[in-house]
CHARMM-style PDB file with segment names, atoms N, HN, CA, C and O in Angstrom:
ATOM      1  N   UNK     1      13.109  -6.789 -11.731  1.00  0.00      PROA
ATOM      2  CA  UNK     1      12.886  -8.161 -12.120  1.00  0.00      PROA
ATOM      3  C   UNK     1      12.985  -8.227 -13.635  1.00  0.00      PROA
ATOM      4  O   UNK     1      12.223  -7.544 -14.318  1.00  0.00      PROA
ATOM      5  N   UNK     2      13.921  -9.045 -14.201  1.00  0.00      PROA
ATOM      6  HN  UNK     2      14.540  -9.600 -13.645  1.00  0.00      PROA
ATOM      7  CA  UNK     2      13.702  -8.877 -15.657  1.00  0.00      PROA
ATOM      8  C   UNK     2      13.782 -10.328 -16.065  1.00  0.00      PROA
ATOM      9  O   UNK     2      14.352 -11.128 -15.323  1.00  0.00      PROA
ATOM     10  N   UNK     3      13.311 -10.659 -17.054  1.00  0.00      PROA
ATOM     11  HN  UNK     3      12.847 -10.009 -17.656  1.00  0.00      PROA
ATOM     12  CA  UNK     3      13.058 -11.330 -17.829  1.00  0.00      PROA
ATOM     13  C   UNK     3      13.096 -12.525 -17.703  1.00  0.00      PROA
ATOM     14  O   UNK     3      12.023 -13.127 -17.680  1.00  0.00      PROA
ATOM     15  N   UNK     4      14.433 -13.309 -17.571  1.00  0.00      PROA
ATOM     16  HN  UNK     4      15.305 -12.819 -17.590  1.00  0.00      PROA
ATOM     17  CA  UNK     4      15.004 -14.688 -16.871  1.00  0.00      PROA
ATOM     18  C   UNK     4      14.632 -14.861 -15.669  1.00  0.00      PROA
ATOM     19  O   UNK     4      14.226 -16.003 -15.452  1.00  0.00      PROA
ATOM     20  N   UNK     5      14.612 -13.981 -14.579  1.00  0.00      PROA
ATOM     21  HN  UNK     5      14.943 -13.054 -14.756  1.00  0.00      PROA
ATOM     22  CA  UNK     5      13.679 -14.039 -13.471  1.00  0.00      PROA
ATOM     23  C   UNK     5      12.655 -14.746 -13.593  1.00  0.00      PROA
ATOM     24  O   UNK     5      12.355 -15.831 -13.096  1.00  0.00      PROA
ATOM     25  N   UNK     6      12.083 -14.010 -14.348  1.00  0.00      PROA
ATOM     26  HN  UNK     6      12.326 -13.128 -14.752  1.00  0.00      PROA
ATOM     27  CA  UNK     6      10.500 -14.112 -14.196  1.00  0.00      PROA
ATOM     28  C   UNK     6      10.320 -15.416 -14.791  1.00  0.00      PROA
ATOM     29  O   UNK     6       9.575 -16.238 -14.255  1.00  0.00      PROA
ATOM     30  N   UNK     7      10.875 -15.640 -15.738  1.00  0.00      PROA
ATOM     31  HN  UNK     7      11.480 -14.973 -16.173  1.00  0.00      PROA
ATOM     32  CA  UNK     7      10.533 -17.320 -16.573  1.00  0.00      PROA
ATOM     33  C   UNK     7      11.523 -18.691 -15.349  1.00  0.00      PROA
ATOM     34  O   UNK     7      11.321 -19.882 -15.112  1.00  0.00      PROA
ATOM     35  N   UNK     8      12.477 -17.771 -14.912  1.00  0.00      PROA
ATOM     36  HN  UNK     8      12.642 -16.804 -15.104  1.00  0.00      PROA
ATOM     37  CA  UNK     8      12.528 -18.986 -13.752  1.00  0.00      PROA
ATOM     38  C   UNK     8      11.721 -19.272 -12.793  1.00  0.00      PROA
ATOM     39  O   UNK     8      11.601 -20.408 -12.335  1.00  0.00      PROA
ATOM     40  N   UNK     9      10.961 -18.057 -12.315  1.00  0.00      PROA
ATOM     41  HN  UNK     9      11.059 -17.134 -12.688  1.00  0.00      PROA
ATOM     42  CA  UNK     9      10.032 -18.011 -11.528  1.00  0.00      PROA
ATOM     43  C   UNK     9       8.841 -18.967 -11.672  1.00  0.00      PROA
ATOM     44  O   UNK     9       8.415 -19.593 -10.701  1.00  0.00      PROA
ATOM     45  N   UNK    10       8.331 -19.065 -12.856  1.00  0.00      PROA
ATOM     46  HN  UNK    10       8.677 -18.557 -13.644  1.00  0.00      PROA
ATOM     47  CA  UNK    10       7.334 -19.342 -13.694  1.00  0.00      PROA
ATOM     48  C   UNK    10       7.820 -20.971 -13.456  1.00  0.00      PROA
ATOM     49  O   UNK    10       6.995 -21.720 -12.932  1.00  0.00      PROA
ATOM     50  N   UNK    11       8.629 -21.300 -13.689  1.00  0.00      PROA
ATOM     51  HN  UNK    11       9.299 -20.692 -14.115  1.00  0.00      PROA
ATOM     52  CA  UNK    11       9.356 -22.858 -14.578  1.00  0.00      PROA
ATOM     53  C   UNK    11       9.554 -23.538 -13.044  1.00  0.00      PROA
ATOM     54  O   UNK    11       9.299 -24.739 -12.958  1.00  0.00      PROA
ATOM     55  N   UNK    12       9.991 -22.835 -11.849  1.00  0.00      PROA
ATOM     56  HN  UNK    12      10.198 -21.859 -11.919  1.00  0.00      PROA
ATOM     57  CA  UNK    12      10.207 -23.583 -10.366  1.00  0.00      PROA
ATOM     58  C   UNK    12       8.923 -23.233 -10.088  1.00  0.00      PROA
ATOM     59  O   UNK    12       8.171 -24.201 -10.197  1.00  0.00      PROA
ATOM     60  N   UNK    13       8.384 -22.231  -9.772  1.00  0.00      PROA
ATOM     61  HN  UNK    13       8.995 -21.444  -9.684  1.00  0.00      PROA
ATOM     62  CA  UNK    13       7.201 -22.399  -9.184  1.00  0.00      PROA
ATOM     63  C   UNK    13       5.513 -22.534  -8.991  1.00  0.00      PROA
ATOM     64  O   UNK    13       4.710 -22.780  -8.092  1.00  0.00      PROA
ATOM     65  N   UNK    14       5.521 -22.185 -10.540  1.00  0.00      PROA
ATOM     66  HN  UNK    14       6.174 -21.985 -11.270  1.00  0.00      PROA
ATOM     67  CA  UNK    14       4.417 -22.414 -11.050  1.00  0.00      PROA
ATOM     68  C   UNK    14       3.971 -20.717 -11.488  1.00  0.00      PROA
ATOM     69  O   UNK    14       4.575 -19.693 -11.172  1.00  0.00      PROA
ATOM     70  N   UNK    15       2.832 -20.841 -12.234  1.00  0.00      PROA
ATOM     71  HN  UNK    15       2.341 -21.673 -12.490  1.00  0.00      PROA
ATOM     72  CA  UNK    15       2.166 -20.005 -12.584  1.00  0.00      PROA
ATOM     73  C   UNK    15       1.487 -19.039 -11.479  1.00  0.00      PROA
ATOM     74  O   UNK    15       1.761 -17.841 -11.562  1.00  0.00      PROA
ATOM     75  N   UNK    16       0.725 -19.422 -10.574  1.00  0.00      PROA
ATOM     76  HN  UNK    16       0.503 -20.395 -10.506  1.00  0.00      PROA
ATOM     77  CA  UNK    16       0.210 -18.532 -10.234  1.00  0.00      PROA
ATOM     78  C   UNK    16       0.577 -17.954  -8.917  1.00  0.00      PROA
ATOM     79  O   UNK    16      -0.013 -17.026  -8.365  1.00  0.00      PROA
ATOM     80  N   UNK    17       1.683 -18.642  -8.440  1.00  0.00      PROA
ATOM     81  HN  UNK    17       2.163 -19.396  -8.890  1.00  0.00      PROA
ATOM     82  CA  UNK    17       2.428 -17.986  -7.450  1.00  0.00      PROA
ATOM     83  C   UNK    17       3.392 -16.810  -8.549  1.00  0.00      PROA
ATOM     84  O   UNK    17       3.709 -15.730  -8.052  1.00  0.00      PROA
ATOM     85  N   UNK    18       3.632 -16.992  -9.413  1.00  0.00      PROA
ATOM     86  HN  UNK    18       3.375 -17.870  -9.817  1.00  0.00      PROA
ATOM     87  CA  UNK    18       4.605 -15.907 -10.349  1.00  0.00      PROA
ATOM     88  C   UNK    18       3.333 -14.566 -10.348  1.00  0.00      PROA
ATOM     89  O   UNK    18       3.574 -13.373 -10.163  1.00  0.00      PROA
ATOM     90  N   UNK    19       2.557 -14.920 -10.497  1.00  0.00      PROA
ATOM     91  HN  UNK    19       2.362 -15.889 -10.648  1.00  0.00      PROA
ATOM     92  CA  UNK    19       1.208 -13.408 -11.096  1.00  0.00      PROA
ATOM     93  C   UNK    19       1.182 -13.098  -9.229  1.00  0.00      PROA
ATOM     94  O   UNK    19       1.843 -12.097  -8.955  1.00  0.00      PROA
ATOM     95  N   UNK    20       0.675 -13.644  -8.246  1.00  0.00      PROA
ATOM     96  HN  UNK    20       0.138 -14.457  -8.468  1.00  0.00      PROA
ATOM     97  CA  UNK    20       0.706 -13.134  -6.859  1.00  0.00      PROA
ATOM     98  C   UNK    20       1.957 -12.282  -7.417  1.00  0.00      PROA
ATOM     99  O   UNK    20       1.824 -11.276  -8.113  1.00  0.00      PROA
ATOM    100  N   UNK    21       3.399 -12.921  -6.946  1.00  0.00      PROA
ATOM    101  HN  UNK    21       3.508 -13.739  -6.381  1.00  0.00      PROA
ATOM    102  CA  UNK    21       4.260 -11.804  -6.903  1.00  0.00      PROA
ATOM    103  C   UNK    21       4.340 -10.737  -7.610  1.00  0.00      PROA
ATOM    104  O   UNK    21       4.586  -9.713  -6.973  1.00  0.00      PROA
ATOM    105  N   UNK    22       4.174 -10.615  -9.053  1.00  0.00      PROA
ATOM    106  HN  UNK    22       3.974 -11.447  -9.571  1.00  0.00      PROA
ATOM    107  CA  UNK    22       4.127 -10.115  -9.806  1.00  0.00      PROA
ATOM    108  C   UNK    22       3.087  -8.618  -9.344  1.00  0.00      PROA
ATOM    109  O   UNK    22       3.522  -7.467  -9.365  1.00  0.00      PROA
ATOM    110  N   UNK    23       1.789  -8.981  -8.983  1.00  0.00      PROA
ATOM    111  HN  UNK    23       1.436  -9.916  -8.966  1.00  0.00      PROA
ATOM    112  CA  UNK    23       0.767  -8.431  -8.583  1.00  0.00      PROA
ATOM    113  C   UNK    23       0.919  -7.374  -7.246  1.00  0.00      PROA
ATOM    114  O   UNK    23       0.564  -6.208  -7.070  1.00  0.00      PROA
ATOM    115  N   UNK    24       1.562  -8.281  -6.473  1.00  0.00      PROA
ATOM    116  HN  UNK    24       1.851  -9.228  -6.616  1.00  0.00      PROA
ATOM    117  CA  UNK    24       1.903  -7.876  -5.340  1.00  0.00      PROA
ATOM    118  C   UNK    24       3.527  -6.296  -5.394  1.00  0.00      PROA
ATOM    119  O   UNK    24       3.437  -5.166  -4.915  1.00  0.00      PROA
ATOM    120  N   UNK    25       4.511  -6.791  -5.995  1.00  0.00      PROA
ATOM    121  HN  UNK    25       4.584  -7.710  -6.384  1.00  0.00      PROA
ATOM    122  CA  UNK    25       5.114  -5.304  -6.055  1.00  0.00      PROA
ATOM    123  C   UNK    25       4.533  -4.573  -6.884  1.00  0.00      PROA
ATOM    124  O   UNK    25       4.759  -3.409  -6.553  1.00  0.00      PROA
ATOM    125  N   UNK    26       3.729  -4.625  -8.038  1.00  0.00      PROA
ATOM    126  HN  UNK    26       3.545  -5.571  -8.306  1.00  0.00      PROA
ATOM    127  CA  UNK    26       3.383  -4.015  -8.775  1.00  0.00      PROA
ATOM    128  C   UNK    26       2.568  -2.419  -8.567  1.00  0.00      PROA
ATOM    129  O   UNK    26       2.394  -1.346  -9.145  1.00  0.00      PROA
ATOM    130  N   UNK    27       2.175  -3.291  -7.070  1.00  0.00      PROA
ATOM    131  HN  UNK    27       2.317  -4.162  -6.600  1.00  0.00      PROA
ATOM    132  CA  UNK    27       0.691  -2.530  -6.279  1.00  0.00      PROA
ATOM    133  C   UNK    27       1.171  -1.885  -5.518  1.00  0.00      PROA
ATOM    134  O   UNK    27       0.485  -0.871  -5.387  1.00  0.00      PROA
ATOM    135  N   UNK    28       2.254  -1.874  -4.708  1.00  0.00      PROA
ATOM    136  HN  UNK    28       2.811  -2.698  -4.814  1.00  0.00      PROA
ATOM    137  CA  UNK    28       3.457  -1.619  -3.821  1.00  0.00      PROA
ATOM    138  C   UNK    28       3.137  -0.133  -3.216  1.00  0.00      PROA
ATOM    139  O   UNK    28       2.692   0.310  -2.157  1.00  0.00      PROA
ATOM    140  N   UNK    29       3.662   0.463  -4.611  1.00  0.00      PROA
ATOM    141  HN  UNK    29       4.024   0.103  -5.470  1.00  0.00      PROA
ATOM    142  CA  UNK    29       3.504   1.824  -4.832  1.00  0.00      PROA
ATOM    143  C   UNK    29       1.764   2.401  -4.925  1.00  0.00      PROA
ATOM    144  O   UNK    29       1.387   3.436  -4.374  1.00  0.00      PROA
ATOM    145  N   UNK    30       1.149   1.777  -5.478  1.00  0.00      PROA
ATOM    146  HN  UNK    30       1.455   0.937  -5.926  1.00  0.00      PROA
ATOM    147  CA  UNK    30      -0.469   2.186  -5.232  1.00  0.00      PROA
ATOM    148  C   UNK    30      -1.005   2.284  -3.833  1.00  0.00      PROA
ATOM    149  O   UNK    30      -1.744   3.137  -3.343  1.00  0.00      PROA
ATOM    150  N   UNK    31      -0.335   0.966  -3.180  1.00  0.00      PROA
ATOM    151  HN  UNK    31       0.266   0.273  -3.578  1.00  0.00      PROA
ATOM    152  CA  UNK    31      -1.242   1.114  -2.098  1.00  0.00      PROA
ATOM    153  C   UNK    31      -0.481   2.011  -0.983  1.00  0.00      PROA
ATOM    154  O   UNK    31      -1.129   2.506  -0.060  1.00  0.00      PROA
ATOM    155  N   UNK    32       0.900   2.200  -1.099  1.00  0.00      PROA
ATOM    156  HN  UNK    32       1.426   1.798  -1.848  1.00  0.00      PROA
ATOM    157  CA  UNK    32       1.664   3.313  -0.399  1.00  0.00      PROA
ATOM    158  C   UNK    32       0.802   4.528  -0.898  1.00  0.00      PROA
ATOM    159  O   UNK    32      -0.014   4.823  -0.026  1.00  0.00      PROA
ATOM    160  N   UNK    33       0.722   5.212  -1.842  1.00  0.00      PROA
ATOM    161  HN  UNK    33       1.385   4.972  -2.551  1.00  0.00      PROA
ATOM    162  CA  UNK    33       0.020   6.294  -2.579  1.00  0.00      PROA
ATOM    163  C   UNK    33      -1.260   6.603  -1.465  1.00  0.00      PROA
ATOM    164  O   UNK    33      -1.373   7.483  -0.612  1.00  0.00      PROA
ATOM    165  N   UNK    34      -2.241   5.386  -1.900  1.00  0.00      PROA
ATOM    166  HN  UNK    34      -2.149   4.672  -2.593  1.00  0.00      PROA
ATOM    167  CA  UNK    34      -3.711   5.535  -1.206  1.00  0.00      PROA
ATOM    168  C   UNK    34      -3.531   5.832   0.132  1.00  0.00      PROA
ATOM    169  O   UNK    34      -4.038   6.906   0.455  1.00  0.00      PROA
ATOM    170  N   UNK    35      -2.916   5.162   1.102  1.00  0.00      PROA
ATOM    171  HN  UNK    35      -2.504   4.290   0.840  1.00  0.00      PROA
ATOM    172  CA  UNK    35      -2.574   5.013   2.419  1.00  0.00      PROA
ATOM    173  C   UNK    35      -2.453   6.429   2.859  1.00  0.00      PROA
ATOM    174  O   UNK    35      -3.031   6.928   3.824  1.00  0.00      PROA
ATOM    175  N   UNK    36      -1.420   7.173   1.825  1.00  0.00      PROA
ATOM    176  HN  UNK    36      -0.950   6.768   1.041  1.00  0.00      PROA
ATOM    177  CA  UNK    36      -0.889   8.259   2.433  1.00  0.00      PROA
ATOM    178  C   UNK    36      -2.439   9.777   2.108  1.00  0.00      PROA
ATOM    179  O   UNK    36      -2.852  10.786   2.680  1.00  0.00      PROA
ATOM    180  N   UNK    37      -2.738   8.974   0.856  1.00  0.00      PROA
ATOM    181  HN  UNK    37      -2.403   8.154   0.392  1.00  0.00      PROA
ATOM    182  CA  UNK    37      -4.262   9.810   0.338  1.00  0.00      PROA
ATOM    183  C   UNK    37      -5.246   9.746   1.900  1.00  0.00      PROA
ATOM    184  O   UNK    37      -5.701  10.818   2.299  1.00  0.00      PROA
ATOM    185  N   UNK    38      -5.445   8.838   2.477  1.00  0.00      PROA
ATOM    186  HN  UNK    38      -5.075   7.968   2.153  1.00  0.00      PROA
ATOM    187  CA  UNK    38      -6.440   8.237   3.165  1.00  0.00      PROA
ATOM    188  C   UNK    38      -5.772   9.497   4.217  1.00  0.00      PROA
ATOM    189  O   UNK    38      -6.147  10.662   4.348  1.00  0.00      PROA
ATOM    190  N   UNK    39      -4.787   8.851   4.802  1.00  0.00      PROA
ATOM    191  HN  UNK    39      -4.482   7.904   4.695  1.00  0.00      PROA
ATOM    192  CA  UNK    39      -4.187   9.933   5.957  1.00  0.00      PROA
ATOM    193  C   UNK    39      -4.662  11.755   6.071  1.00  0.00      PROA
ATOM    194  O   UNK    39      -5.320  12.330   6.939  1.00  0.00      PROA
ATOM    195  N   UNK    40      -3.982  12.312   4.758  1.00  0.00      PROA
ATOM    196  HN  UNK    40      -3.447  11.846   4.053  1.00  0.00      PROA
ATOM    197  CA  UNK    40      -4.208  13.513   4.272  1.00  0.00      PROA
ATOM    198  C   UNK    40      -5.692  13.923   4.571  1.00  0.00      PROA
ATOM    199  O   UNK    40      -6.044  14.819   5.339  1.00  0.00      PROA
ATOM    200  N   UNK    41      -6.698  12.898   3.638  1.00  0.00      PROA
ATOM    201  HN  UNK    41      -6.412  12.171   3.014  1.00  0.00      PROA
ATOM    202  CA  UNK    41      -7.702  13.144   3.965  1.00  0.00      PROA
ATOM    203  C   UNK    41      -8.612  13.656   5.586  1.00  0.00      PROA
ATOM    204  O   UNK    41      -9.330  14.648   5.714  1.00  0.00      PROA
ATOM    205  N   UNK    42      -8.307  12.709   6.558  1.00  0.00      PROA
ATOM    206  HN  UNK    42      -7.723  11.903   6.454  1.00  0.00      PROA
ATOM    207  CA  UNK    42      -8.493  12.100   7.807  1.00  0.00      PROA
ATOM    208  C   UNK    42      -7.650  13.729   8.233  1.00  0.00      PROA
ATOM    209  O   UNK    42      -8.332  14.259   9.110  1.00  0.00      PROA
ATOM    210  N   UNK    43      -7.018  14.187   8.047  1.00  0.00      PROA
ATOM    211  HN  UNK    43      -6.463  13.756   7.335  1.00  0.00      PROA
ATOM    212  CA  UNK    43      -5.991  15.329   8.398  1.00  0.00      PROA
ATOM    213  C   UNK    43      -6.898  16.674   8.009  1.00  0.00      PROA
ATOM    214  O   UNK    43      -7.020  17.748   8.597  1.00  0.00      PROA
ATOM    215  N   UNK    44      -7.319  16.311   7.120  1.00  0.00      PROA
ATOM    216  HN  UNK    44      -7.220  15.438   6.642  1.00  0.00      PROA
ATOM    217  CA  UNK    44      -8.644  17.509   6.528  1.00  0.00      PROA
ATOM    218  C   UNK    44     -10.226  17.370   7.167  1.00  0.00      PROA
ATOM    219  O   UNK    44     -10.999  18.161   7.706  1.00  0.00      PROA
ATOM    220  N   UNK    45     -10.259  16.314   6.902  1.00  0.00      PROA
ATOM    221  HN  UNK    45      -9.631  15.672   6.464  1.00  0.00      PROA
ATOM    222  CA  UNK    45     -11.922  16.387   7.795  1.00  0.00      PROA
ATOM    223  C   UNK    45     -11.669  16.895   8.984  1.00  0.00      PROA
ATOM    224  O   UNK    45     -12.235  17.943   9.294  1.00  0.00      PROA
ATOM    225  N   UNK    46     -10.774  16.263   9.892  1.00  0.00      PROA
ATOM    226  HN  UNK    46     -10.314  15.411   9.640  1.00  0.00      PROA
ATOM    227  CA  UNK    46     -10.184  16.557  11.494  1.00  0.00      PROA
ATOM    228  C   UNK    46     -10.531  18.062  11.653  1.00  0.00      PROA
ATOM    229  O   UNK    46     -11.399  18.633  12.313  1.00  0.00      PROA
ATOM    230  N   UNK    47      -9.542  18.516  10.811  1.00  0.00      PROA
ATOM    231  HN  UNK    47      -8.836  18.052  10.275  1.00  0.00      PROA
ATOM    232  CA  UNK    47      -8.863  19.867  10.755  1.00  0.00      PROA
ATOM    233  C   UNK    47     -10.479  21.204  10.376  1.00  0.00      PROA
ATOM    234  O   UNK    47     -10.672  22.300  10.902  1.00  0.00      PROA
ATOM    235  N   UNK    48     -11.322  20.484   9.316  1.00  0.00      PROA
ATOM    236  HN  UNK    48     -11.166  19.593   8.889  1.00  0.00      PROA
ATOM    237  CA  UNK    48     -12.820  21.294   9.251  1.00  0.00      PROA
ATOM    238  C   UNK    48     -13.478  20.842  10.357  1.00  0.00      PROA
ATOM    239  O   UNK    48     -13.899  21.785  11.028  1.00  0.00      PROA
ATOM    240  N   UNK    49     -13.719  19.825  10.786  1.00  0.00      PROA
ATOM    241  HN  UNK    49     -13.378  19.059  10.241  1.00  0.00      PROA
ATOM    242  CA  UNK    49     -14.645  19.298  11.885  1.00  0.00      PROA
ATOM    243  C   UNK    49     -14.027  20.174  13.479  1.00  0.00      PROA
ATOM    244  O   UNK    49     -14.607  19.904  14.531  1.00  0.00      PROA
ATOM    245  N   UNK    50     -13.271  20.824  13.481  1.00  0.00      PROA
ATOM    246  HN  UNK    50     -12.800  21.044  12.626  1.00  0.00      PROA
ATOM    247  CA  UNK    50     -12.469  21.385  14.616  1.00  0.00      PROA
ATOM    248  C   UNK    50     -12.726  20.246  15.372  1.00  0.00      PROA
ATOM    249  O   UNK    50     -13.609  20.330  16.225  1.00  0.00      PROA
ATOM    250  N   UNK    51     -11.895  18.788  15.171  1.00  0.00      PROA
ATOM    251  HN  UNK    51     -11.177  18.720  14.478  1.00  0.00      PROA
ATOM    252  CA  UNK    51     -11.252  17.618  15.737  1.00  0.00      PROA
ATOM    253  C   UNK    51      -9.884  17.516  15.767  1.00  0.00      PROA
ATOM    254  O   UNK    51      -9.301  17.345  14.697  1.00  0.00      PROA
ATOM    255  N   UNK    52      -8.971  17.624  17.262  1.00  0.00      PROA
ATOM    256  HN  UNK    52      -9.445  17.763  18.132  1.00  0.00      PROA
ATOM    257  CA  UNK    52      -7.189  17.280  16.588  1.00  0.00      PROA
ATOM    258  C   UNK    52      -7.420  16.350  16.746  1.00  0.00      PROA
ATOM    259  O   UNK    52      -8.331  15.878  17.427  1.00  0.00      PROA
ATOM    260  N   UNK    53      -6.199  15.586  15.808  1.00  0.00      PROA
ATOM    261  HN  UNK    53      -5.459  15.970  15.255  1.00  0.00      PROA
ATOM    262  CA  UNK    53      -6.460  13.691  16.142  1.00  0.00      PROA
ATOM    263  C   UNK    53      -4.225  14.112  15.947  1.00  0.00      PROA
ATOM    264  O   UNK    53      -3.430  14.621  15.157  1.00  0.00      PROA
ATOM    265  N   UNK    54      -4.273  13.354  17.453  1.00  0.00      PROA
ATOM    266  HN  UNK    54      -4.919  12.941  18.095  1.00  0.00      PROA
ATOM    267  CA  UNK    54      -2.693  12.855  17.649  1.00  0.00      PROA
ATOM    268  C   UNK    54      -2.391  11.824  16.878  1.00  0.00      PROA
ATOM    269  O   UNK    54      -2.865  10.688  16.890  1.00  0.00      PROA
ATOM    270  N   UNK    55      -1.032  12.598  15.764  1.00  0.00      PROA
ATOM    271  HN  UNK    55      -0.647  13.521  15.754  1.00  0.00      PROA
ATOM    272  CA  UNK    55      -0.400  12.086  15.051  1.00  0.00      PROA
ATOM    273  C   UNK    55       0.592  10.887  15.735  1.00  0.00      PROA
ATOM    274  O   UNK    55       1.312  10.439  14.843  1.00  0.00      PROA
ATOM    275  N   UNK    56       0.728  10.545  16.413  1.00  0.00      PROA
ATOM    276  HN  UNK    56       0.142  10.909  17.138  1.00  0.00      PROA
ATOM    277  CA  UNK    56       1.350   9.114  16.971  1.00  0.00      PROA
ATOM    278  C   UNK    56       0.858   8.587  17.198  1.00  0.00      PROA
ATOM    279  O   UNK    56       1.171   7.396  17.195  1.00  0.00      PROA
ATOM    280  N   UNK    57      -0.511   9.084  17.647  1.00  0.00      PROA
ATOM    281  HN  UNK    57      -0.765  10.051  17.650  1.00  0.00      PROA
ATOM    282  CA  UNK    57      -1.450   7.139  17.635  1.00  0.00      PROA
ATOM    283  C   UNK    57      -2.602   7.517  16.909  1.00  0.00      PROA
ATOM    284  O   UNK    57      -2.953   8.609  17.356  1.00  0.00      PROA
ATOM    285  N   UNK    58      -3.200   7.227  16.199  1.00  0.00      PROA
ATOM    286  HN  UNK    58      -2.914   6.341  15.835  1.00  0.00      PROA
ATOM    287  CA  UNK    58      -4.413   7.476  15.321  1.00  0.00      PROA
ATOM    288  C   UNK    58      -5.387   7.001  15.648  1.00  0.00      PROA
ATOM    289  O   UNK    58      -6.268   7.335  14.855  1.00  0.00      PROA
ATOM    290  N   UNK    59      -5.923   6.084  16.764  1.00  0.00      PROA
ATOM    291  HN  UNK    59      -5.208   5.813  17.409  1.00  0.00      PROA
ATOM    292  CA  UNK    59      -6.854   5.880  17.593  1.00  0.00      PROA
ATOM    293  C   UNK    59      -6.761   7.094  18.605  1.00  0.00      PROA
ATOM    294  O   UNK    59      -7.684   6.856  19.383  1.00  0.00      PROA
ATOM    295  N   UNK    60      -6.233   8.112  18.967  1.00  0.00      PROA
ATOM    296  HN  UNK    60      -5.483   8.306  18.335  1.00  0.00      PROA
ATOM    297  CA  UNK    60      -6.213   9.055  20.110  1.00  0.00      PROA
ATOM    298  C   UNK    60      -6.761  10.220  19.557  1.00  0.00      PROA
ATOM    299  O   UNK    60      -6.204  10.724  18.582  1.00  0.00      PROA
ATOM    300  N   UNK    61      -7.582  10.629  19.948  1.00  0.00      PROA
ATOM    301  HN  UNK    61      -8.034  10.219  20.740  1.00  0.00      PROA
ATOM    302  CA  UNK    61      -7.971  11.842  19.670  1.00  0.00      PROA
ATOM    303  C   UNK    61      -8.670  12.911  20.861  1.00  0.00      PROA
ATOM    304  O   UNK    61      -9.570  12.878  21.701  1.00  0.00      PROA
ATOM    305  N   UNK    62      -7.476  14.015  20.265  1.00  0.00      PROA
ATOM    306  HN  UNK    62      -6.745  14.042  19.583  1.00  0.00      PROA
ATOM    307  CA  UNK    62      -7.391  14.848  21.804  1.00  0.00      PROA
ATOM    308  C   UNK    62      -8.476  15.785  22.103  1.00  0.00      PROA
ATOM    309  OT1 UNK    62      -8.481  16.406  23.166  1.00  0.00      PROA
TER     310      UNK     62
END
């Protein structure tokens, strides 16, 4: 997104729908990051707790 974008963005649609979007890819990558943190984690407790938990459904645990 560069520059003219963003001020067209701003000029059709207003201000604070421009910061949502803005906000929103920004985070994109954070919340992909955490998600995959969270998983890992959940993969480690499992794994000390001698719990398997089936990787295709994450409510199943065998």
């Amino acid at each position: 997104m560069d520059v003219n974008e963003l001020i067209s963005l701003v000029a059709n649609n207003g201000f604070p729908i421009a910061v949502a979007a803005y906000l929103l890819i920004r985070l994109e990558k954070q919340i992909a990051s955490l998600s995959n943190s969270i998983n890992k984690l959940n993969t480690i407790t499992s794994a000390k707790l001698g719990v398997i938990i089936d990787n295709n459904d994450s409510n199943k645990v065998v």
